[in-house]
N, C-alpha and C positions, 0 to 999 in steps of 0.2 A: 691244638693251636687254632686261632680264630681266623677265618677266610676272610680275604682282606675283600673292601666292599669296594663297589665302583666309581669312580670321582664323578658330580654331580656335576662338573663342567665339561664332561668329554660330548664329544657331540656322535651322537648315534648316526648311520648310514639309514637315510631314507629313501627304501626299494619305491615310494610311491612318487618321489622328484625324480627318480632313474627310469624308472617308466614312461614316465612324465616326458623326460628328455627324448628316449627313444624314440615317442610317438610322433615330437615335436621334430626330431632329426627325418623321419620318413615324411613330415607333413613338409618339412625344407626341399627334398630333394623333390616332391611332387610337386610343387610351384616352380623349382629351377628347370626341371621338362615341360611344365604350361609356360611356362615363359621365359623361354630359352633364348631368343632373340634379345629382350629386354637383359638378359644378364650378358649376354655375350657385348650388348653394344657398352655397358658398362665395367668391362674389362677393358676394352679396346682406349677408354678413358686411364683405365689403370697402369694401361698398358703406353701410355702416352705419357704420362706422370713417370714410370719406373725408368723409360728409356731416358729419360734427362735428367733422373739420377744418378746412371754409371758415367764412368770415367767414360770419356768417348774416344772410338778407335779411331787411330789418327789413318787421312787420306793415305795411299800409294804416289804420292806426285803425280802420276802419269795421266791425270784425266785434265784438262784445263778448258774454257770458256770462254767464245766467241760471241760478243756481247749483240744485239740487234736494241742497245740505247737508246735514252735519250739523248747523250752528245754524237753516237753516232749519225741519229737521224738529222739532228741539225747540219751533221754535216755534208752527209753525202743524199740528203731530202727524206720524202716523206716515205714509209713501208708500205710496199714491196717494191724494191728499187730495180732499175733495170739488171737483166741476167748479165752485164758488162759491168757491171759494179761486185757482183758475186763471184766473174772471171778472174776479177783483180784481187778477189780475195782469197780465192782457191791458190792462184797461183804466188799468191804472198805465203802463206801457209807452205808452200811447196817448195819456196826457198825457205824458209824456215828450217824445214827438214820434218815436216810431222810426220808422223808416221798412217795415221788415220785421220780422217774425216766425216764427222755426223752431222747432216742437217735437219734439223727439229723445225722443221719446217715446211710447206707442200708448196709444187710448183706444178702445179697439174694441168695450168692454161700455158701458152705460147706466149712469150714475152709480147708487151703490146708493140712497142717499138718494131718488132717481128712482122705482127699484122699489120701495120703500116708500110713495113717494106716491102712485103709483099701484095698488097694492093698496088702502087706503085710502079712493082714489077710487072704487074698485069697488064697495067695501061700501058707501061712500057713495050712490052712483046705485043699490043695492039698495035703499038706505032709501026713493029713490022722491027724494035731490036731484038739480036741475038739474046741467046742465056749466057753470054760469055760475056760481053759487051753487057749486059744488065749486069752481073755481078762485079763487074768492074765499077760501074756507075756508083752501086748501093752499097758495095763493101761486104765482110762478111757479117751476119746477124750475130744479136747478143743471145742468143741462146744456144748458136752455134760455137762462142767461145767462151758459152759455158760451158758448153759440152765439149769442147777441145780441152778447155782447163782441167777437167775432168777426169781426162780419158789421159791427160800428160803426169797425173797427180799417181794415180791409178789405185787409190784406199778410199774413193768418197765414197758414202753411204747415207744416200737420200731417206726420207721419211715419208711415208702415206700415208691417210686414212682412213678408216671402215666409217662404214655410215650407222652401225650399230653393230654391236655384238652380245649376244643374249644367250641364255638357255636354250638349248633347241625347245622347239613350238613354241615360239616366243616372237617370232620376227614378223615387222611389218610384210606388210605386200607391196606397199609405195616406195619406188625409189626415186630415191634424190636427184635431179636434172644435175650432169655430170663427176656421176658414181654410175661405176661399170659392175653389173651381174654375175661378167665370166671374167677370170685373169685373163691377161692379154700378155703377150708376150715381150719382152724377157717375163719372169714369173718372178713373185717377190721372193723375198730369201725364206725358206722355213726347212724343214726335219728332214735330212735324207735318210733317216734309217728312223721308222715307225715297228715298235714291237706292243703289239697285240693280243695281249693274255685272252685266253679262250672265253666263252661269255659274252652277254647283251654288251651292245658295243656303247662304250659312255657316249652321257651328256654333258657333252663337251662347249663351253664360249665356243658360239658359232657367229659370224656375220652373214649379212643381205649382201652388202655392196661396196666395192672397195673404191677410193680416187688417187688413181695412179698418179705419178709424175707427166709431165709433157714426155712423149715418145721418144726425140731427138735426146731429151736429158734422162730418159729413163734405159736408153741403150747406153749412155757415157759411163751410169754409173757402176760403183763395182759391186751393190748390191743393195737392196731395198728392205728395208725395216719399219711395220708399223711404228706410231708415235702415240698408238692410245692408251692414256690411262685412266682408270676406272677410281670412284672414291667410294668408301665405305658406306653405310647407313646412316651415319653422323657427318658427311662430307666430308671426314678426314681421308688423304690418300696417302695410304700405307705399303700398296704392295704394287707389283708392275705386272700384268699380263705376261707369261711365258708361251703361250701357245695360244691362238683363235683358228678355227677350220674355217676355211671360207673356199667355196669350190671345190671340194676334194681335197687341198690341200692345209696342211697344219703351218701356216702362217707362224714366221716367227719375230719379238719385236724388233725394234732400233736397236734398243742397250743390248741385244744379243749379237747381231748383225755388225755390231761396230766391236765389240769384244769377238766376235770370230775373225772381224777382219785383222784386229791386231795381232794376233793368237797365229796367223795365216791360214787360216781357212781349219777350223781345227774340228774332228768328226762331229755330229750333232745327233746325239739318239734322243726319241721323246717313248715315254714307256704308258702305255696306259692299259685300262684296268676294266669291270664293269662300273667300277664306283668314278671313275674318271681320269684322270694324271695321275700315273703312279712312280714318274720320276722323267727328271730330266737331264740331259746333262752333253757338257761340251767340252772336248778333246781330254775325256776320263774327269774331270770336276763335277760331281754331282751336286745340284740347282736343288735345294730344298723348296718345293711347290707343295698345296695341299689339292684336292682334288677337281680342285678346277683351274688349275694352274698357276695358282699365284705365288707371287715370292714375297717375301716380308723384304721391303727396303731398309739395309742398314745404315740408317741417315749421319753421318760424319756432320760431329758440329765443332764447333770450337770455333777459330778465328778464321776465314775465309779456306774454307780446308781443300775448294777447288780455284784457282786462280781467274780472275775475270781479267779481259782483256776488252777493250772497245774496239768495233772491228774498223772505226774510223784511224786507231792508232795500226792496226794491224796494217792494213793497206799500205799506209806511209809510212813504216817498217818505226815503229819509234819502239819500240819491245824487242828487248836482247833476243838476241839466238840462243842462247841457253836457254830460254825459259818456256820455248817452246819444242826445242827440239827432239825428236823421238818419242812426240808424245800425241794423245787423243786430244783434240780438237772437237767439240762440240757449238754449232753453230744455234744461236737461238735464241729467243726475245725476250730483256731483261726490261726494257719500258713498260710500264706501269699503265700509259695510253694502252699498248696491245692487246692486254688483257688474259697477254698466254700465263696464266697462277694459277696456285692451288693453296688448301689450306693441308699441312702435313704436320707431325708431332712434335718437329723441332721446330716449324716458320709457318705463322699462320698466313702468311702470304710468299712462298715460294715459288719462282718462276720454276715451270715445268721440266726446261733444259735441266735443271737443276736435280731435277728426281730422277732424271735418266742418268745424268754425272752419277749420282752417289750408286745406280744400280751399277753401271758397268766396275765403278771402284770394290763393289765387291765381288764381281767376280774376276776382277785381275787379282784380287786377295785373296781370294775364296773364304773372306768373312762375311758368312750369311747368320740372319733368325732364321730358327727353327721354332715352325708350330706344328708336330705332324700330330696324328687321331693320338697315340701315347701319351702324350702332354693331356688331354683331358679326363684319362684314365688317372693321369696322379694326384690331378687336381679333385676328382670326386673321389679319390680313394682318401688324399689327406682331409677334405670335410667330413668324413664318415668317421675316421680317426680322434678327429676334433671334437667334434659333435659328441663322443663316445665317451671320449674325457674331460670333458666338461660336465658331460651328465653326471657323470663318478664324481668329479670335483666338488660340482655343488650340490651333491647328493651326502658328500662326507666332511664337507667343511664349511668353513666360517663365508660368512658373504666375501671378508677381507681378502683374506686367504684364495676364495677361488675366483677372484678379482685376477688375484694375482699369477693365476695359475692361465686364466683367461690370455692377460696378458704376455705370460711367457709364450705360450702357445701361438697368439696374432704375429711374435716378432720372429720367434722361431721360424714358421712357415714363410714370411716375406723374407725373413734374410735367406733362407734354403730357397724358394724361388729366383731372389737377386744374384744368389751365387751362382744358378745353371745361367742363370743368362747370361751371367757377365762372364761366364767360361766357358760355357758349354752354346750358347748362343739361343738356348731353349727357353719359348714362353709357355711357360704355366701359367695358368687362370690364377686368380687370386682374390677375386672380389666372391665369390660361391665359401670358400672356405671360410675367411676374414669375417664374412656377413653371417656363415653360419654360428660361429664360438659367438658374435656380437649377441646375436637375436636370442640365441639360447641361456647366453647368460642372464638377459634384460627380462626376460618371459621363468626363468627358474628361480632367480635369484631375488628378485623384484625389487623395487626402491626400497633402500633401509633408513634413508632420512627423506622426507623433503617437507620440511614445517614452514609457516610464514616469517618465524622469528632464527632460523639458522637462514635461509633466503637474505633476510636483513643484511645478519652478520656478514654473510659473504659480501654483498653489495656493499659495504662501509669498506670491510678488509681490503676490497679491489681498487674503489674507486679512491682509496685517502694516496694511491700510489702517483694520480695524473690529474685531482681532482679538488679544487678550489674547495676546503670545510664547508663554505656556506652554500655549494650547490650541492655537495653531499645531503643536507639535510636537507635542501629542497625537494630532491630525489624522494629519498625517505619519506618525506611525509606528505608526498603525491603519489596516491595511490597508481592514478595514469601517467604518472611523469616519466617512468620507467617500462618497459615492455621486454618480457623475455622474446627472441625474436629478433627483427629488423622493423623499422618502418621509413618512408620516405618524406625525406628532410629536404626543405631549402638549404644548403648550408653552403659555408668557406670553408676551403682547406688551405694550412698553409704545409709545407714544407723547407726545413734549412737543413744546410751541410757545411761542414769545413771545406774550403777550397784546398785540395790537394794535403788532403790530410794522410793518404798513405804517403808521401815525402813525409809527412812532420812525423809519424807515428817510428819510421824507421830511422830518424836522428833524433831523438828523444829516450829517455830513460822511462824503461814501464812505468814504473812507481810515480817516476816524476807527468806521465803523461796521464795517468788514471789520476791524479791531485789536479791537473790541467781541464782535464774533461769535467769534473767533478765543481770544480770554481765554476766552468763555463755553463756548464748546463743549469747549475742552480739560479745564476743570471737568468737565461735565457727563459728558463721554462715560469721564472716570477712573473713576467712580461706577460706571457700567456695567460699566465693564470689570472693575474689581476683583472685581464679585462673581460674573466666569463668564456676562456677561451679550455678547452681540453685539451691536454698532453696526450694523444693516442700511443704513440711508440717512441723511444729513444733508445736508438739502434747504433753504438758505435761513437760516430760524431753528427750522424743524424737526427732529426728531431721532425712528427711527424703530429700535427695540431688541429684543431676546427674549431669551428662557432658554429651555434645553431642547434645544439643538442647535448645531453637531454632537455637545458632550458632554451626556449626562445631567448635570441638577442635583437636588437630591436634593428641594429644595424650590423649585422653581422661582416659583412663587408667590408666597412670603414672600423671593425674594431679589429679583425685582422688585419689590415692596412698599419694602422694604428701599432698593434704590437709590433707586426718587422719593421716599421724603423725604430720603434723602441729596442728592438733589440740590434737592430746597426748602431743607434749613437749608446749603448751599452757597451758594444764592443769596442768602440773608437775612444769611452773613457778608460774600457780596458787596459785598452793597449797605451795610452798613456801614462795610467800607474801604475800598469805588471810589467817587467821587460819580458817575461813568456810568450802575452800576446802581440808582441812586437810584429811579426808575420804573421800574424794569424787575420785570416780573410775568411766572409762567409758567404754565402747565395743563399736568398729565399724566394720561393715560388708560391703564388697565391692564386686558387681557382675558386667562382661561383659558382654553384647550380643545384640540382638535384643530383642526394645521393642517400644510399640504406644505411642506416644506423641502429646498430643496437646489441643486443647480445649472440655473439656468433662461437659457438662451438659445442660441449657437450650440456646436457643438463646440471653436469655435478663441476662443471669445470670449462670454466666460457670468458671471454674476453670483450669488452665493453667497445664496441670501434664500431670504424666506417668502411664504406667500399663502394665503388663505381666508378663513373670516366671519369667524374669533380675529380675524382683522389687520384686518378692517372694522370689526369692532365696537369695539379698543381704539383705532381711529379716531376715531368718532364720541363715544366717550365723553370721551376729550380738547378735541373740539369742546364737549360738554355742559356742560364745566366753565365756560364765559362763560357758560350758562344760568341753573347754580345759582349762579353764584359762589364757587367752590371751588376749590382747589389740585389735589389727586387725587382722581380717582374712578376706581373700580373695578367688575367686575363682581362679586355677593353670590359666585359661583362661585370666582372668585380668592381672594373674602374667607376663604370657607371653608376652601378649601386652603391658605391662605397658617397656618392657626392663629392661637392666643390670642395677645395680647401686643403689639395696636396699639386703636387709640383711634379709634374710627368709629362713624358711624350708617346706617342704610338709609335711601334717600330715596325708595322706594318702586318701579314699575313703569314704563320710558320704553320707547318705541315709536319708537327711531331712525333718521333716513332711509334707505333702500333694504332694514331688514328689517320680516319681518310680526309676529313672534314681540313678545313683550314681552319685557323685561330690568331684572331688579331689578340696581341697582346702589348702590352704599355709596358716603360721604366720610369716607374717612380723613384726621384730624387728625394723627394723631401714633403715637408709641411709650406702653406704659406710665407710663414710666419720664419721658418728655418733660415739659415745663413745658405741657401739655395739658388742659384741668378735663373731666374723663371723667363726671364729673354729668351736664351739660349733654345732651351727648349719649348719655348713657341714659333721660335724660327723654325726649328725642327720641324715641328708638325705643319709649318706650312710648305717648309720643303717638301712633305710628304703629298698632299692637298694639290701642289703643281705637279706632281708627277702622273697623279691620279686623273689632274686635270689636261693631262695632255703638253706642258709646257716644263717640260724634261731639264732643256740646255739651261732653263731659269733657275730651275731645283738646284742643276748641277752648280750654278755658278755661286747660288746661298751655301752647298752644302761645302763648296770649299772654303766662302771664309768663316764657316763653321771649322771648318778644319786647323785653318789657321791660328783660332784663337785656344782648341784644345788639339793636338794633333797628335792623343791619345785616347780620345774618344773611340770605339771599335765601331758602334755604329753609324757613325758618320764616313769611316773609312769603305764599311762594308755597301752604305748605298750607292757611291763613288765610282768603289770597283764594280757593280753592278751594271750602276748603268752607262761606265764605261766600256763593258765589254763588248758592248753593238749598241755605239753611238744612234745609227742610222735608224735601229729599230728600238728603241727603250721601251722599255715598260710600262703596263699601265698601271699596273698594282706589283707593290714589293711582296715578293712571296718568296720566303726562307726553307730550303726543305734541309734536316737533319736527320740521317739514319741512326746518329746515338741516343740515349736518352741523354 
C-alpha cells in the first residue's frame, strides 16, 4: 500500500523563529532590569487605568469632611482664622456626637490675637495690675479655648509636619526656622511595640526636622499624626506613608492616629526587617506596606463617597445629627485658593484631606491593595510563559492564527491580573508581560501586508463612514493631504447631544427609538458634511465634528457656526412635521484653537480623529448649554474668528471642569438675517460691559426689564441672582464656575 504523502499546505515548525524568539525573550528581560525604573513608572500608568476600571468599593459611612471652603471663607474670613472660630467648631462637632476628630492642618505658632493679648498683659502688669485682675480685663485666649474645646471633646487628633523625610544619608544639614531637631514633649503618636528581625538594621524614610503644633494645643490634644504625603516619579500620589523615624522614634501618620483613635487606642506593632518594613499592623489588621512603608490607597470613587460639609454650615448647626453622629470628622482645605491638592488616579486635582479620608476608610474595612515582592515574581514568571508561547506559536503557525493566539494570551493575562485585583486586592505588573507577546510577535511575525494600494483601500473604507465623497478623493489624491500620525491643526470642533435623552430612551420603544436616532442623525450629520465639516464619532445621541482637517477651510469657524444653527432650524422643522420630535431638544458646543489630527491607533487598525483642550473644551461647553439654557454656545475665540453676521451675546467667564484657565464664551441666537430680535441681546452685552465697568445697580436695573420681557431667559436670571447676592460688594467680572461637565 502506498504511504500517503505530506500536504504541501501544512506549515512546518521553524526551530530557527524559536530560537529567534528565545534570544529575543532574554534580550526583553535584559532591558526590563537596565530599565527598570522606566517600566515600573509605566505600570503605575497601567495601574491607574485598571483601577477605574473595577467596579469601586463603596465607602464605610463612617469617614465625613470638614470643609476649610470657599463659602466658608467668606464667611467666617480669610485662612487661618482665629483659634476661637476652630473652638466653635470642635465644640459643634461635639454636640454633634462625633466620635473622632482629625485636623489636616498645622497650628504650630500661637494664635496672633494671643500675642496681642499678651503684649497688652505686659504693659498691663507694668502698670503695677494683678494676673488675676489682668485675666479678667482680657478674658480667656483663643488658643486656650481651643485647647479647652479639645480637651472637652477628648478624640481630636492634630497634624504636624516633617520638614523632609528621605533615605537615610540623604538629609539635608539646614533646618528650617521653626522645625524642631529633638521631639519635644508630649511625643507624637508612633509604634509601641518595634520587632526587629536579626541583621543590618533598615533603610528606613527617615526625617531632619519636625513642626509641632503650638504647646498649649499640642498638650489638649489626644494625639498627633504626621500629615505628609509623598507622590510617586510621575507626580501621581498613590500610597500614604506608614512609618518615618525621626529621633529614635517610628513616627506614625494622621490616617493611622485617627483610625487608633476610633479603634480606642488599639495595639500598634511595626515589624521590620534588613530590607526594610516587613509589616504593620494595628489592633491585629495587618497594613499591607512594601519596604519602605507605604500603603497603596484604595481610592473610593463613585458619587461623593465621603460626605463634605462646610464648616461655616457646621458651626451654625444647619447639618442633621444623624449625619454626623459617631463618626470621623476630618477637618481640612477644600478651596482651590489654599492650594492643599494633589494629582491621584481617580482626581487629578484632589484635596489632600481627601487622601487621608479614603486611607483611614480602608482601614476601618480592612479593604487594602496589595503589591508585596510575590506580585512581581508572577508578573516575570507570566512574561517568560508568554514570551515561550509565542515563540512556539509563530514558530508553528500561520501569521493569522498566531495573531490570534497573541491575542488570546494579552486578554487572558489582563483579565487574570483584573480578577486578583478585583478579589484578592493584588497588583500585578502588566505592561512587561503585554509588551513582551506585543514586541515578539511584531519582531517574529513581521508585517505581512503594508502596500500603498491596500493603504488606499483602507483610507476610502474608513473615511466614506464620516466623510464628505469629494474630500475622500481630495485625500486620496494628495499625496501630503493625509499623514499616518498626528499633526497640529488650527481647527473647530463642534459637539451636540440630545437634551435628556436618557428620559427619552426609557419611554420609547427600542426599534422605534433606533428609527428615531437614525432619521436624526442623517439630518444632522448632512449639515456637517455639506459644509467640509468631519463627522468624528456618533456615540449614542451624541455627535462629535470639526473643520479644518484633512482639508483647510477657509473659515473654519463661521462654517461650524454656520452648521449648529443649520442643524437647530433642522430640528425645529423636525419637530413640526414628525410628532417624534415633538420634545426633542439639543445642545451644541463649538470651540477654536489648536489641536492634533490624524491617524491614531495601530498601524493595521487606526481611527481618523482629533484630540486636545479644543475637543475638551468644545465638550464642556455643549455640557454648559443645560446650564444656561441655551441652544449654542461657543467660545468668544470662535466668535471672533467666525466674523460679523450672527446674533449673540457674551455670557461672561466659566471655569469648566478639568481646566484652570477661565473661558469667555457667547450664545448664539441666530444669523442677521434670522427672525432673531438682536436688541435684546445687545442690551445684554451692555448689561454685561456696566458691570465690568463698575456701574452694577445700572446693569442690574436693564437686566430686569430684560427679564420682564422674557422671564424664561436662565441667563438673565443667573446674572440677577448673582449679583444680588452681595448687593454691597458686586462683581466686577461674571465668572461661572461648574464641577460637572
Amino acid at each position: 500500500m502506498a504511504s500517503a504523502k505530506p500536504s504541501h499546505t501544512a506549515l512546518r515548525f521553524s526551530w530557527r523563529t524559536f530560537l529567534f524568539g528565545i534570544v529575543l525573550l532574554g534580550l526583553m528581560f535584559a532591558a526590563h532590569d537596565r530599565f527598570h525604573s522606566a517600566f515600573e513608572r509605566m505600570d503605575l500608568i497601567a495601574y491607574d487605568f485598571r483601577i477605574n476600571t473595577i467596579a469601586p468599593h463603596p465607602s464605610s459611612g463612617l469617614v465625613a469632611i470638614a470643609m476649610i471652603d470657599d463659602r466658608s471663607i467668606a464667611q467666617l474670613g480669610q485662612w487661618p482664622w482665629p483659634r476661637l472660630v476652630l473652638a466653635r467648631l470642635v465644640d459643634a462637632l461635639k454636640d454633634y456626637k462625633v466620635k473622632v476628630i482629625g485636623f489636616d492642618a498645622i497650628f504650630s505658632e500661637a494664635d496672633k490675637s494671643d500675642v496681642t493679648r499678651g503684649e497688652i498683659g505686659e504693659k498691663l502688669a507694668g502698670l503695677g495690675l494683678k494676673q488675676d485682675a489682668i485675666g479678667e480685663v482680657l478674658g480667656p485666649g483663643n488658643d486656650a479655648a481651643f485647647a479647652a474645646a479639645m480637651k472637652s471633646q477628648g478624640l481630636t487628633v492634630l497634624g504636624y509636619a516633617f520638614q523632609s523625610h528621605q533615605s537615610q544619608g540623604h538629609l539635608g544639614s539646614v533646618k528650617t526656622v521653626g522645625y524642631l531637631d529633638k521631639i519635644r514633649p508630649p511625643e507624637p503618636f508612633g509604634y509601641a511595640i518595634v520587632r526587629q528581625a536579626p541583621g543590618k538594621p533598615p533603610d528606613l524614610i527617615q526625617a531632619q526636622a519636625y513642626q509641632p503644633p503650638y504647646v498649649l494645643l499640642d498638650d489638649a490634644a489626644h494625639s498627633l499624626g504626621y500629615f505628609d504625603v509623598d507622590a510617586d516619579a510621575d507626580g501621581e500620589i498613590r500610597s500614604e506613608m506608614t512609618v518615618i523615624r525621626f529621633d529614635g522614634r517610628y513616627c506614625a501618620p494622621l490616617f493611622i492616629a485617627v483610625a487608633d483613635a476610633y479603634a480606642g487606642g488599639a495595639p500598634m506593632v511595626l515589624g521590620l526587617n534588613p530590607n526594610g518594613v516587613s509589616g504593620v499592623s494595628v489592633g491585629g489588621e495587618r497594613i499591607p506596606v512594601d519596604d519602605n512603608g507605604l500603603m497603596l490607597v484604595n481610592f473610593r470613587r463613585g458619587a461623593n463617597p465621603f460626605p463634605h460639609y462646610s464648616i461655616s454650615d457646621i458651626i451654625n448647626g444647619r447639618i442633621a445629627p444623624e449625619q454626623l453622629a459617631g463618626k470621623i470628622v476630618l477637618v481640612g482645605a477644600t478651596a482651590h485658593g489654599l492650594g492643599d491638592r494633589g494629582v491621584t488616579p481617580i482626581n487629578p486635582d484632589m484635596p489632600r484631606v481627601e487622601i487621608h479620608a479614603n486611607a483611614i476608610d480602608n482601614m476601618i474595612q480592612g479593604d487594602f491593595i496589595r503589591r508585596p515582592i510575590e506580585a512581581r515574581g508572577i508578573a516575570l514568571g507570566a512574561a517568560i510563559l508568554i514570551g515561550i508561547v509565542m515563540s512556539l506559536g509563530v514558530a508553528w503557525m500561520s501569521a493569522l492564527s498566531s495573531a490570534a493566539l497573541g491575542v488570546i494570551l494579552l486578554v487572558g493575562y489582563y483579565a487574570y491580573a483584573q480578577t486578583r485585583l478585583l478579589h484578592d486586592g493584588l497588583v500585578i505588573g502588566v505592561v512587561f508581560p503585554i509588551l513582551t507577546a506585543i514586541l515578539m510577535y511584531m519582531f517574529l511575525a513581521g508585517y505581512r501586508y503594508i502596500t500603498e494600494g491596500r493603504e488606499k483601500h483602507h483610507l476610502r473604507v474608513a473615511f466614506e463612514h464620516y466623510l464628505h465623497p469629494d474630500v475622500i478623493s481630495a485625500v486620496l489624491d494628495q499625496r501630503d493631504g493625509l499623514k499616518l500620525g498626528g499633526e497640529r491643526r488650527h481647527m473647530s470642533i463642534l459637539f451636540a447631544d440630545i437634551v435628556n435623552y436618557t428620559g427619552l430612551s426609557e419611554r420609547t420603544d427600542p426599534v422605534a427609538l433606533v428609527a428615531l436616532l437614525n432619521d436624526y442623525m442623517t439630518k444632522m450629520t448632512d449639515h456637517i458634511m455639506e459644509s467640509g465639516g468631519v463627522v468624528d464619532k456618533i456615540r449614542g445621541d451624541g455627535i462629535m465634528a470639526f473643520w479644518g482637517a484633512p482639508l483647510e477651510v477657509a473659515n473654519h469657524a463661521r462654517a461650524a457656526i454656520d452648521s449648529g444653527l443649520a442643524m437647530l432650524a433642522e430640528l425645529e422643522a423636525m419637530r413640526k412635521h414628525d410628532p417624534r420630535f415633538a420634545e426633542i431638544d439639543i445642545g451644541v458646543g463649538i470651540a477654536t484653537g489648536d489641536a492634533i489630527v490624524g491617524n491614531f491607533g495601530g498601524e493595521r487598525r487606526f481611527d481618523y480623529s482629533v484630540i486636545g483642550d479644543t475637543v475638551n473644551l468644545a465638550s464642556r461647553l455643549e455640557g454648559l448649554t443645560r446650564q444656561f439654557k441655551v441652544h449654542l454656545l461657543v467660545s468668544l475665540h470662535t466668535y471672533t474668528e467666525a466674523g460679523a453676521g450672527f446674533v449673540g451675546r457674551e455670557l461672561g467667564l466659566v471655569k469648566v471642569k478639568g481646566k484652570e484657565r477661565l473661558v469667555a464664551i457667547v450664545d448664539v441666537a441666530g444669523r442677521d438675517n434670522d427672525s432673531v430680535d438682536p436688541a435684546f441681546y445687545r442690551r445684554f452685552d451692555s448689561a454685561l460691559k456696566m458691570i465690568r465697568h463698575g456701574a452694577a445697580q445700572t446693569a442690574v436695573d436693564e437686566l430686569k426689564r430684560l427679564g420682564e420681557e422674557r422671564p424664561h431667559d436662565t441667563p438673565v436670571r443667573m446674572y440677577l441672582d448673582r449679583l444680588g447676592a452681595d448687593p454691597d460688594h458686586p462683581p466686577a467680572e461674571m465668572v461661572f464656575e461648574f464641577d460637572t461637565k
